[in-house]
MARTORZA-287284 format. One line per field, with one value per residue (C-alpha): residue in one letter; chain; x, y, z. Coordinates in steps of 0.1 Angstrom, whole numbers. Layout:
<sites>
zaro A/... $
sero A/... $
xx X/... $
yy Y/... $
zz Z/... $
</sites>
This chain:
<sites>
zaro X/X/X/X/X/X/X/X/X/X/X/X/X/X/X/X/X/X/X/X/X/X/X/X/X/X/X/X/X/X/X/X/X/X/X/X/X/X/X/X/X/X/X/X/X/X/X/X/X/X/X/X/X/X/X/X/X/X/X/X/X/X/X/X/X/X/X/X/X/X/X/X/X/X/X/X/X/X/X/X/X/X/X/X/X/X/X/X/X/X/X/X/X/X/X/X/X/X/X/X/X/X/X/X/X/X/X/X/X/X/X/X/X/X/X/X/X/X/X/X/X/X/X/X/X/X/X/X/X/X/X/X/X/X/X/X/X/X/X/X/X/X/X/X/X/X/X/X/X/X/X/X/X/X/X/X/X/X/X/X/X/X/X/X/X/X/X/X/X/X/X/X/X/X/X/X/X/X/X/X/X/X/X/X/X/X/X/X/X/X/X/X/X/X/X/X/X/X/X/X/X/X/X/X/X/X/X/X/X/X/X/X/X/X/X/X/X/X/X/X/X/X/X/X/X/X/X/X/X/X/X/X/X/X/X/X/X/X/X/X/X/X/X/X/X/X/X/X/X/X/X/X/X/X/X/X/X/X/X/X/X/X/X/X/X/X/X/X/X/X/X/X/X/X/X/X/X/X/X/X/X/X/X/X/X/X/X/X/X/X/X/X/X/X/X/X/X/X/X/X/X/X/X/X/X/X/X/X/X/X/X/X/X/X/X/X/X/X/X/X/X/X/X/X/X/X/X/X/X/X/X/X/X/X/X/X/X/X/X/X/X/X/X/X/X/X/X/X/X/X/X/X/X/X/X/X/X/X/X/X/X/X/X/X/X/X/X/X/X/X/X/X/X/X/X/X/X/X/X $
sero A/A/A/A/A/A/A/A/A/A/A/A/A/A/A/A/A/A/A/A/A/A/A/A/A/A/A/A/A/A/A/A/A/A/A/A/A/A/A/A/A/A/A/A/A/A/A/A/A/A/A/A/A/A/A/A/A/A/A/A/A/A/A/A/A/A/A/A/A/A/A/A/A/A/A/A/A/A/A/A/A/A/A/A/A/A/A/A/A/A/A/A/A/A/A/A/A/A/A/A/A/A/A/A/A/A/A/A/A/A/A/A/A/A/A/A/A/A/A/A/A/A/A/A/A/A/A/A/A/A/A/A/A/A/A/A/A/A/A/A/A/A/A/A/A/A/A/A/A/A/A/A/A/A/A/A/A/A/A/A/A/A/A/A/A/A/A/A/A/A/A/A/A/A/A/A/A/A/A/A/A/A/A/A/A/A/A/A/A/A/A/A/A/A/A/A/A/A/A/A/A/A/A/A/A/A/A/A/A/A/A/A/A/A/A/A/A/A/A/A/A/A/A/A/A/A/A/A/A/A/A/A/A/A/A/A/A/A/A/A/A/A/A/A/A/A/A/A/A/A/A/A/A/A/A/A/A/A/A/A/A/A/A/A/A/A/A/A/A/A/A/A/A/A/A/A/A/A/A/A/A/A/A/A/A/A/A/A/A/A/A/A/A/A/A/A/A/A/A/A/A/A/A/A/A/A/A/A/A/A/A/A/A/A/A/A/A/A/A/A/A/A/A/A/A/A/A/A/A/A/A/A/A/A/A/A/A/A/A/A/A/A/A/A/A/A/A/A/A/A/A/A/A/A/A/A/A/A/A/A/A/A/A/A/A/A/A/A/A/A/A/A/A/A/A/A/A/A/A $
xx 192/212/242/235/270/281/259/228/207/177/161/129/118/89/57/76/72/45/57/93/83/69/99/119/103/108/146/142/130/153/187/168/168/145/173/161/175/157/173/151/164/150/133/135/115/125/98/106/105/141/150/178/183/198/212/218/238/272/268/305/307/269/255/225/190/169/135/120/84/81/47/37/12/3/33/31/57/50/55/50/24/6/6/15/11/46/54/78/107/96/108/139/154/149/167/191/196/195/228/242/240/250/283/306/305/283/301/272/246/214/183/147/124/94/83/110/113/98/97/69/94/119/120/125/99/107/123/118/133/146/138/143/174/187/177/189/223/223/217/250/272/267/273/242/260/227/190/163/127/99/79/97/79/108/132/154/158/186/211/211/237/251/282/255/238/203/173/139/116/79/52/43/44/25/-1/-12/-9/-34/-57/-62/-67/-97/-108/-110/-132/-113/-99/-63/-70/-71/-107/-117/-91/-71/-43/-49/-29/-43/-16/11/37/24/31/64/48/15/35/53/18/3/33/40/1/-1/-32/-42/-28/-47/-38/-56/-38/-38/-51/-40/-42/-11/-26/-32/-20/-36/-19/12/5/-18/-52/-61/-94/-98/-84/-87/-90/-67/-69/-89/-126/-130/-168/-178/-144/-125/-101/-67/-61/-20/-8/21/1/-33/-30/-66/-81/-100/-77/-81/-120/-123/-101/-130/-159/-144/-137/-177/-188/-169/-189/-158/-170/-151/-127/-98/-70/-33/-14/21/9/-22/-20/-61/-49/-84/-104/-122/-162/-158/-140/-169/-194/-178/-179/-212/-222/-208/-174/-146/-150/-112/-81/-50/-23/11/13/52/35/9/-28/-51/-72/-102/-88/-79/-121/-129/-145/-135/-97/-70/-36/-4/14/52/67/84/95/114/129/144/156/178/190/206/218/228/248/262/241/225/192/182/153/138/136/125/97/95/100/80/48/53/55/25/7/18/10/-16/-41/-64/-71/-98/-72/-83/-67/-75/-95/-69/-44/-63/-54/-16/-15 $
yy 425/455/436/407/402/386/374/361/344/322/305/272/243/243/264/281/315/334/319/331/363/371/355/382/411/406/402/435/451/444/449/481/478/469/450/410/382/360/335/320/285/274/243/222/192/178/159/123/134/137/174/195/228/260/288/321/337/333/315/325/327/332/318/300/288/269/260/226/221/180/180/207/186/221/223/198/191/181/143/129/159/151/172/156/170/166/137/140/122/146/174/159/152/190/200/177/197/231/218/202/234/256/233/235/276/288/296/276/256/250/235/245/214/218/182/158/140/103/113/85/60/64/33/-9/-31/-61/-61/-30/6/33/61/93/81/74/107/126/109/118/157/156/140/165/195/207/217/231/213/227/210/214/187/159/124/108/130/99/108/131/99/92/125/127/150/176/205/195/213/209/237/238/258/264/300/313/282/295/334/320/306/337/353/331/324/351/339/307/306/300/278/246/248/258/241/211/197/164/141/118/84/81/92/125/132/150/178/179/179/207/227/218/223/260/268/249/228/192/169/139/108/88/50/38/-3/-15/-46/-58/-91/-66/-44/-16/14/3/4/-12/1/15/-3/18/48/47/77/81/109/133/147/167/172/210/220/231/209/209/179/189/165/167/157/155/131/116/128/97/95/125/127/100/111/143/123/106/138/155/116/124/159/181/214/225/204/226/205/220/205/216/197/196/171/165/133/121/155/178/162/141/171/194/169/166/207/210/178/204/174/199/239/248/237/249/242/260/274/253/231/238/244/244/278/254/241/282/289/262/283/254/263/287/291/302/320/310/336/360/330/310/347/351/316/325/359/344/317/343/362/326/338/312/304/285/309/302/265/271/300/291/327/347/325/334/371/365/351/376/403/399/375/387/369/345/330/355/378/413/428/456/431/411/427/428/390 $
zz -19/-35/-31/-57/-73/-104/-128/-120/-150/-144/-170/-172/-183/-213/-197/-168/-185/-156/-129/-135/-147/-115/-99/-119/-111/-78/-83/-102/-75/-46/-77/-80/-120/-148/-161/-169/-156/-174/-203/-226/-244/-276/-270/-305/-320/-348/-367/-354/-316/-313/-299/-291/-268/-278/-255/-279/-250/-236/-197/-192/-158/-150/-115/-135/-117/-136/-126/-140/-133/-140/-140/-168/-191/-202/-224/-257/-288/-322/-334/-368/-369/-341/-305/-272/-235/-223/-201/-169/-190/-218/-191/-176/-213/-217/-180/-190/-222/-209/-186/-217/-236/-209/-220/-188/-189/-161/-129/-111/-125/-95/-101/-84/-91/-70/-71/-78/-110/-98/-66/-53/-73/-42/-30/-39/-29/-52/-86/-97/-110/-88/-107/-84/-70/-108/-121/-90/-100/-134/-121/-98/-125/-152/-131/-110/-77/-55/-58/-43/-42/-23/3/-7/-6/9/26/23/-17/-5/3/-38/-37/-7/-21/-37/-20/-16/2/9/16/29/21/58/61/29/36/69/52/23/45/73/40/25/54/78/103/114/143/153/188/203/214/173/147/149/123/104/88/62/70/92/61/66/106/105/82/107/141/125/120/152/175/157/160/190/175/185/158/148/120/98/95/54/62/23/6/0/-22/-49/-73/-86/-111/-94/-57/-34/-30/2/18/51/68/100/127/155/182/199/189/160/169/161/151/120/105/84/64/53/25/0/-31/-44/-73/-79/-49/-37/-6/3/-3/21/48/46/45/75/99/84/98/130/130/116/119/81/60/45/26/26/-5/-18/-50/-68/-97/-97/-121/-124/-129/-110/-113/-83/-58/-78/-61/-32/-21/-37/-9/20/22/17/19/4/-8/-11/-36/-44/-78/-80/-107/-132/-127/-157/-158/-150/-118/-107/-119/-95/-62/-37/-49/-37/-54/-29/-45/-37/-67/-43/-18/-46/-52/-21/-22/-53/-41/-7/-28/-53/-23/-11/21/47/37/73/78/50/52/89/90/128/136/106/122/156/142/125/152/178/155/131/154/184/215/196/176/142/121/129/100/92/84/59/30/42/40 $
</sites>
């Protein structure tokens, strides 16, 4: 990492501020200086709505990362004297900004959006708006040269800019790290745990899991009703189990979002019918669109004993009081993730953790399948 050249200058979206702090001082540490690499952009609302972006530093030949967290209802703006919880258009006017005022001048302009901008509006079903694909084109034609998002919902997104660099990452490694930490009695075996995927959509991500692990993999099938129409897709009226026993053992229900929760509430009430030992829920996104009250119910009724959700997107501070809930921390991942691409070096490990699990697993896990108690706080 002490061979960082050139400028490096990283800079977010509205409400990014503690995660790329943390982000920073990990860069700090491997350039060995307490030097910032942080840019902050003015972010300005004028009293109609309308706003603007200001950079008060020269980007002349700076490699610029900006991370744009869609999903920040956190951050609000001022309109006609009234406050608003920024929208995910509200966000992408801004990114689009930022590159506008960076004005040509940065030696490299790449974009870390966890969770892409429309992302579940990826595909054409009848006569209707492709939204991720448009704004995905709009990134490439005014300069952005690398994108890098997390989990996509539909790896197929990446055909909307074929010419532009374009990676997608998984939370694999620090998932499994969080949960040997949280839960330090589980057990790492085929006889113990098994891997769970809530629909079909979500198998790729679960084989990956259970072949690494070595786990048993199971699905749930979505049966939906496709006569009706509810908040824009059709409502789901059964999931339905498919593969071996889950009697006495732990489960891992891996998903890429948690919007409302109901689906993924009843894929857990499902297994605990089934006589699922423990319900834990891995999810790169936690929206919780709907509240908590009804996931507060359901871990206070014994259905779920944890989740875990990356800290790529917001969290309110009530969601991170919540004792069912554990953030993963992905700070010093998304860190080395800039450096290589910083140092124009290969990031292929990172994208494929195949080997820092099997390290783990030789290491750091007993014969039983669990982490060995001196490691623990290592994780």
């Amino acid at each position: 990492m002490e061979d960082i050249k050139g400028t490096l200058s990283i800079m977010g979206t509205s409400g990014c501020d503690e995660f790329l702090e943390e982000v920073d001082s990990w860069l700090q540490k491997w350039l060995g200086t307490e030097e910032s690499s942080i840019i902050k952009p003015q972010y300005i609302r004028f009293g109609t709505g309308e706003a603007k972006v200001v950079i008060n530093e020269s980007m002349r030949n700076h490699d610029i990362f900006i991370y744009a967290d869609m999903f920040n209802h956190g951050a609000k703006y001022k309109m006609y004297g009234k406050e608003f919880p920024m929208s995910p258009d509200d966000h992408f006017q801004d990114l689009k900004r930022v590159i506008c005022a960076i004005a040509g001048k940065g030696r490299r302009v790449n974009v870390i959006m966890p969770m892409i901008y429309e992302g579940r509006q990826d595909k054409r079903t009848m006569r209707e708006s492709l939204d991720a694909a448009m704004g995905l084109r709009e990134l490439a034609d005014i300069g952005v040269v690398n994108l890098i998002s997390f989990d996509i919902h539909n790896i197929g997104i990446q055909n909307a800019i074929p010419m532009c660099s374009f990676d997608n990452v998984h939370p694999t490694y620090q998932m499994i790290k969080a949960l040997l930490k949280k839960v330090p009695d589980i057990s790492i075996n085929r006889e113990s745990l098994m891997m769970i995927s809530p629909d079909e959509g979500g198998m790729t991500r679960c084989m990956y899991y259970s072949s690494v692990l070595q786990l048993e993999l199971g699905t749930f099938y979505k049966r939906r009703d496709y006569s009706v129409v509810k908040g824009g897709k059709n409502p789901i009226k059964a999931h339905q189990y498919l593969g071996k026993s889950v009697r006495g053992k732990d489960v891992i229900v891996v998903d890429d979002i948690i919007a409302s929760g109901d689906s993924m509430l009843d894929v857990a009430r499902q297994l605990k019918s089934r006589g699922a030992k423990r319900v834990f829920v891995f999810a790169s996104f936690g929206l919780f669109c709907a509240g908590l009250k009804k996931i507060d119910k359901a871990y206070k009724d014994g259905v779920i004993d944890q989740i875990f959700t990356t800290n790529l997107i917001y969290r309110t501070e009530e969601l991170r009081s919540r004792e069912w809930y554990t953030e993963v921390n992905m700070c010093k991942y998304v860190a080395l993730i800039i450096a290589a691409l910083h140092n124009d070096e290969s990031i292929s490990s990172l994208l494929n953790p195949v080997d820092r699990i099997n390290k783990l697993i030789a290491t750091k896990i007993d014969e039983n399948g669990k982490i060995k108690p001196e490691y623990i706080e290592t994780l």
